[in-house]
C-alpha atoms as a printed R data frame, in Angstrom:
   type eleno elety resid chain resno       x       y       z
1  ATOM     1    CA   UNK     A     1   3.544 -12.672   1.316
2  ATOM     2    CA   UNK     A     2   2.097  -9.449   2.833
3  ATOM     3    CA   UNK     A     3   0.726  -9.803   6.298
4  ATOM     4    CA   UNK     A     4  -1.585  -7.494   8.661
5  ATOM     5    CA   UNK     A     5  -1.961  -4.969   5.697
6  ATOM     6    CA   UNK     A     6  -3.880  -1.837   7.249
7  ATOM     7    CA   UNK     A     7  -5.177   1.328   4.552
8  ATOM     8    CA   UNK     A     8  -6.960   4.184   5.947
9  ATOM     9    CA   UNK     A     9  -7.850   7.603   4.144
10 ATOM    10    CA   UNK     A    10  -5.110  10.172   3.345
11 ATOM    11    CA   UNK     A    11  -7.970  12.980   4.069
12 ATOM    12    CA   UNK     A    12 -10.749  12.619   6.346
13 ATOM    13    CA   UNK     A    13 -14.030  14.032   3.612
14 ATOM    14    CA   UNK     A    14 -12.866  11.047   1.623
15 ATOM    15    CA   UNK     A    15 -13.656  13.499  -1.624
16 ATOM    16    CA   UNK     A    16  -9.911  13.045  -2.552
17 ATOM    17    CA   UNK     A    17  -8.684   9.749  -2.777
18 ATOM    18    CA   UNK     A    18  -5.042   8.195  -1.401
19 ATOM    19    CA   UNK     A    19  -5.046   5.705   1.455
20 ATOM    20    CA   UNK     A    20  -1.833   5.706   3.794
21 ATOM    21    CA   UNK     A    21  -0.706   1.624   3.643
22 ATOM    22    CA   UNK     A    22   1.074  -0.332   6.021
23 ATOM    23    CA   UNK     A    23   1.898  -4.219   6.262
24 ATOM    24    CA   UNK     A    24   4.746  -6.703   7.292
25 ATOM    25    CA   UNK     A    25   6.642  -8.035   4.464
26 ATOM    26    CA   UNK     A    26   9.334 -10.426   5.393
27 ATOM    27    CA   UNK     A    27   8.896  -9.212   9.024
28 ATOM    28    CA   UNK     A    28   9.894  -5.807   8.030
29 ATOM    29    CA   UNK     A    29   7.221  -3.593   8.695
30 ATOM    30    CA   UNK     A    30   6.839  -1.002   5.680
31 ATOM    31    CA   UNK     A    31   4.776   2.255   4.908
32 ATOM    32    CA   UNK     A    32   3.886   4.073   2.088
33 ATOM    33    CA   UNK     A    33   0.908   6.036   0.538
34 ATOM    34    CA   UNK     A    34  -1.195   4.458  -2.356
35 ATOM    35    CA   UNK     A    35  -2.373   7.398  -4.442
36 ATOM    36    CA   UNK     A    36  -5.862   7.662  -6.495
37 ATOM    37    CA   UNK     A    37  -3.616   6.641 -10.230
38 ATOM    38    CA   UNK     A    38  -2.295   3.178  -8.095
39 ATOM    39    CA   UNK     A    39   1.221   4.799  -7.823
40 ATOM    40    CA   UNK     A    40   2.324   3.468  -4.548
41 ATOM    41    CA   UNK     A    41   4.826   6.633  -2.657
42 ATOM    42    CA   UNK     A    42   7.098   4.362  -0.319
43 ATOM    43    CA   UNK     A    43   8.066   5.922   3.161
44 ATOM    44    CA   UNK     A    44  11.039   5.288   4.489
45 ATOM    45    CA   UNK     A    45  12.294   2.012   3.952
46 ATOM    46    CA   UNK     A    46  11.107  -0.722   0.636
47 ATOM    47    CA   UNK     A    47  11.117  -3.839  -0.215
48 ATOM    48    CA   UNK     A    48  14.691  -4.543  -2.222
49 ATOM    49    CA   UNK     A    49  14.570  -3.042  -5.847
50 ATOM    50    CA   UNK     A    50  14.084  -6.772  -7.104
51 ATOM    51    CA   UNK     A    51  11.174  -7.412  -5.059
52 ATOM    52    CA   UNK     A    52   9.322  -4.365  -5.884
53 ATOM    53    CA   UNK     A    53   7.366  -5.332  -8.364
54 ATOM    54    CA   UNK     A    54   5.999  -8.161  -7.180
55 ATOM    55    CA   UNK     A    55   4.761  -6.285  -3.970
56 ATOM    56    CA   UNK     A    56   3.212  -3.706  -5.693
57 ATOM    57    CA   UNK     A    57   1.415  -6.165  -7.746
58 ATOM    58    CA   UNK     A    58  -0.123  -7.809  -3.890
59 ATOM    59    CA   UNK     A    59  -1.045  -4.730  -2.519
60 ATOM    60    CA   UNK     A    60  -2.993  -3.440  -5.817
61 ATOM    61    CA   UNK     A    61  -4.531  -6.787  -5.113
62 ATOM    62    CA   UNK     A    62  -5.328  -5.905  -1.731
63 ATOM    63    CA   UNK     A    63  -6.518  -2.741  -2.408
64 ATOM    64    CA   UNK     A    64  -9.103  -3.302  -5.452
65 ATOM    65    CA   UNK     A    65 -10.308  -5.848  -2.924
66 ATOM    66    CA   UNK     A    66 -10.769  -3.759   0.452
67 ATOM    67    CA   UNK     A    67 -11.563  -0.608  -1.555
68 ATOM    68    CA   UNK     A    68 -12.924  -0.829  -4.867
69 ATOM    69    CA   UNK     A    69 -14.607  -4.016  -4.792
């Protein structure tokens, strides 16, 4: 489960859209951009390669509810 997950704009006119992401997953904190096509652009460290998917899946979740909704 992702906790304390945080999004703010990549640019500050908000014309072009990307959000930089944060969160805790496992209590590993973890960053990454989430660009305007959904593809998520990890930074640094990720989840493990098996876990991926199903993290990616909660914070498109979390985003078409804090953003697009």
């Amino acid at each position: 489960m992702i906790q304390h997950f945080n999004f703010k704009p990549l640019f500050e006119n908000n014309v072009l859209p990307g959000w930089a992401i944060s969160f805790y997953y496992k209590q590993q904190l973890y960053k990454a951009e989430y660009k305007k096509d959904g593809k998520i652009v990890w930074l640094g460290d990720k989840p493990a390669n098996e876990e991926i998917p199903s993290v990616e899946k909660m914070i498109h979740e979390l985003m078409l509810f804090h953003v697009y909704d």
